[in-house]
N, C-alpha and C positions, 0 to 999 in steps of 0.2 A: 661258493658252490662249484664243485668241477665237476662237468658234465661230457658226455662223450657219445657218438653218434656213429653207429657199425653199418656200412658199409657193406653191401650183401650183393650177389649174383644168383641169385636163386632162379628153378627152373621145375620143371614139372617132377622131379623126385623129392616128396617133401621129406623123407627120412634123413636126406643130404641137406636139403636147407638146413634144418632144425638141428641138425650137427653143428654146419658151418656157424649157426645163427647161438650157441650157446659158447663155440669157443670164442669168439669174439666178445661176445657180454662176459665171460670169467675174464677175459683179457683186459678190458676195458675198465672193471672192476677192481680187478690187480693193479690198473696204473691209478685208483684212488677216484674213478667218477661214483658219484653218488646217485646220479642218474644217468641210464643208460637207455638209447633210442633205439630201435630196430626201424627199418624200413618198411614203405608199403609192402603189402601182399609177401611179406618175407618170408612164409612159412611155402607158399604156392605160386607159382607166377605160372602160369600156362596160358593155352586157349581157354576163351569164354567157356566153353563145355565142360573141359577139365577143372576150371574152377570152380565150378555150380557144383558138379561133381564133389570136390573137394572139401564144400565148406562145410565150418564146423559150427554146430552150438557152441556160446562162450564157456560151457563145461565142456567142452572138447581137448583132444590130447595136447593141442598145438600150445594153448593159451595156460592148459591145467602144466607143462612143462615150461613154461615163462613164469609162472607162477613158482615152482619149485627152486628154481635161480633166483630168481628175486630173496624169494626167502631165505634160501642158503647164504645168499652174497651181501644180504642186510641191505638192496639197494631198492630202489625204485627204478619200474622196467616198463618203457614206455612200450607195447607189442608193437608198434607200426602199424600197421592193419592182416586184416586175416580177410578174408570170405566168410560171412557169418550166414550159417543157414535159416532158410525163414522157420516159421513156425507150423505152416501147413505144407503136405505135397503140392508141388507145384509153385509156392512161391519163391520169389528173388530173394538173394542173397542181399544183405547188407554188406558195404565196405567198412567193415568196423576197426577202429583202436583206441584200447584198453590198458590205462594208466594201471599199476600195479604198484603196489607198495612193499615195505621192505618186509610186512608179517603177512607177501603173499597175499593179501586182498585187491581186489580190484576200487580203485579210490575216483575211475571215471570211467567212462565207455564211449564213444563218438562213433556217429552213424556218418559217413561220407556225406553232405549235402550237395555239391556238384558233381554232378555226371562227365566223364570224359569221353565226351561226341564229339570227336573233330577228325579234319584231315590231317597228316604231321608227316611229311618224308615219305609223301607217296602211299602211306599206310590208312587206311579208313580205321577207327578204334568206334564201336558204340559200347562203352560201359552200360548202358542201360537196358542192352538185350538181354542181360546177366544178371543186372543186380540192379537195384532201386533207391534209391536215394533218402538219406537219414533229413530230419526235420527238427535239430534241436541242438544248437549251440553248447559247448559242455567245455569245463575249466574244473581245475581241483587244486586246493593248497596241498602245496609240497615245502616242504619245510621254511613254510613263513613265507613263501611267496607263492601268488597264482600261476599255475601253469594252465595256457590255453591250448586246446587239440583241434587242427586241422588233419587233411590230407590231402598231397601232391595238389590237384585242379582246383582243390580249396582258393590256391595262392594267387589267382589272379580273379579274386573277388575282394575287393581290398575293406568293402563294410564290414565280410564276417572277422578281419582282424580290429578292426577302429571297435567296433560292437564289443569283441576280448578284453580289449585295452582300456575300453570303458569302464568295464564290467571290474578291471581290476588287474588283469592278464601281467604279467612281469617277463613271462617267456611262453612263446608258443611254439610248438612242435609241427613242423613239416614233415613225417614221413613219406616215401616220395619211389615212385617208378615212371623217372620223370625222361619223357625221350629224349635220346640223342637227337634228334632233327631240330627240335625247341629249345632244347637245354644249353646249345653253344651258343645261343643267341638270349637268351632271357632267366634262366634259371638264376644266376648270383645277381641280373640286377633286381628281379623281381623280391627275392631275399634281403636284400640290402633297400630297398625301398621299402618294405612292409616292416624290415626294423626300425630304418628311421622315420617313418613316419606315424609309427605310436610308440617310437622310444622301448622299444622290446627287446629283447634277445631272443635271436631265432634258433635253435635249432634245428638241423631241417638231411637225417638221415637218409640215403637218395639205393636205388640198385644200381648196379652197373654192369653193363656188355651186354652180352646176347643171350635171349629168351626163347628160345620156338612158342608159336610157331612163328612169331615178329616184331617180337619186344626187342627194341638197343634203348636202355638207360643209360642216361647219358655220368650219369655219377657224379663226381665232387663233391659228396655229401660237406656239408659247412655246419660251423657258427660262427654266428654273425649279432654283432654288440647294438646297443642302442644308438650307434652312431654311425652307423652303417660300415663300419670296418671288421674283414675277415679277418674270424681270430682264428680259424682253420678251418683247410681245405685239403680232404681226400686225394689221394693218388687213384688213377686205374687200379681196379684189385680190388678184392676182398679184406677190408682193414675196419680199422676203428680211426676217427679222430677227436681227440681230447681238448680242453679249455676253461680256465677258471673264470665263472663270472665274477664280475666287480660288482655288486650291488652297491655301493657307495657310489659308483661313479656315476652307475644310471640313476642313481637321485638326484645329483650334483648336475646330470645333463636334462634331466624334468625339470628342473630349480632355475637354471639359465635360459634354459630356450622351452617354457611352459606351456608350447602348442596342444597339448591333451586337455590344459586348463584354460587357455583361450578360445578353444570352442564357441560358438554358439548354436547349439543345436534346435534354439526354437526358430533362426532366420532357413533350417534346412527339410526342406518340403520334397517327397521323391516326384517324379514331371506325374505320372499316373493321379495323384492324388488333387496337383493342379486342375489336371483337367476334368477332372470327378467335379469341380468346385465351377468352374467354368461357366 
């Protein structure tokens, strides 16, 4: 399967995203990926306001025109995520991404389950002022094989991948508006650790450069094998990068080193429950 992961700089003109964000998916298509990734927030990246502002029901223009590419390109089209609006005035947006198939339907939906509240490069970020947090693990087959869905702060929860991998997962997707202050330091190990350690192939589409009003994504969007080695990694810029998985091999490396099968998950107790029992 050759897959490919776009590489996006998006900013608060979403008509310019959605431009940038369709030449690349026909690009990426053209060079033969059968599935193609978009980045977090690809369609919008602003301030919290502008993106509350911005977001869309998944019948919105953003997700109804990743739909029309898919279907044209005969591909599967991962959205990366979008600002999903709630359902009543007044409430938070969801951080959603929605797996697309090649007849244009949507084959999964993922609601964000970690919040991104941290300090990073001198910047305060509360995702949570904005949007509110998804409650439900989601994976879809893609041609014979499970594809699992995170996003970006997902990645340094490492249950919600073991939990995918369990489930069945063969590749998960990182779409990612992942910062520069973090990302030179942790981004490709953190990728490279959560593939080898449930034997996965990541892919993990990233933004990059500068956002007003204080987004720097640090970029290199990658895939990354079940063996923790980069089968590519992004340039600075707006691009795509491409790479054929070997599914034989990742049987051949579940078959030698059968750490998903030597589990034991009845000696593993989370401490809260210890001490409920106490």
């Amino acid at each position: 399967m050759r897959v490919a992961a776009v590489q996006l700089n998006s900013n608060g003109d979403k008509a310019r995203n959605l431009s940038a964000a369709e030449r690349l998916v026909r690009a990426a298509a053209g060079d033969g990926a059968e599935l193609v990734a978009l980045p977090e927030k690809w369609n919008l990246l602003a301030s919290g306001t502008e993106m509350a502002a911005g977001a869309e029901p998944l019948d919105g223009p953003s997700l109804g025109a990743a739909r029309s590419w898919a279907r044209e390109l005969g591909i599967h089209l991962l959205a990366g995520s979008i600002a999903e609006r709630g359902e009543s005035a007044g409430e938070k947006a969801f951080n959603t991404s929605v797996l697309i198939g090649p007849d244009g339907s949507d084959l999964a939906v993922y609601r964000k389950i970690h919040m991104f509240d941290v300090e990073a490069g001198g910047v305060t970020y509360r995702e949570s002022e904005h949007e509110r947090a998804g409650e439900e693990i989601a994976s879809a087959p893609l041609d014979g094989i499970e594809l699992g869905l995170t996003v970006c702060y997902d990645l340094r929860f490492p249950e919600l991948y073991r939990i995918l991998a369990v489930r069945g997962a063969r590749l998960i997707a990182v779409p990612s508006a992942f910062t520069a202050a973090t990302g030179r330091d942790h981004w490709q190990v953190l990728l490279r650790a959560r593939a080898i350690e449930n034997q996965v192939f990541i892919i993990a589409p990233d933004q990059v450069g500068e956002a007003p009003p204080h987004y720097s994504s640090y970029g290199r969007s990658a895939l990354v094998d079940p063996w923790g080695v980069v089968l590519a990694t992004a340039p600075d810029g707006e691009c795509f990068v491409a790479a054929d998985l070997d599914l034989v091999a990742q049987e051949r490396v579940r078959e030698k080193l059968p750490s998903l099968a030597n589990r034991r998950p009845r000696a593993y107790v989370w401490p809260q429950l210890l001490e409920a029992h106490a």
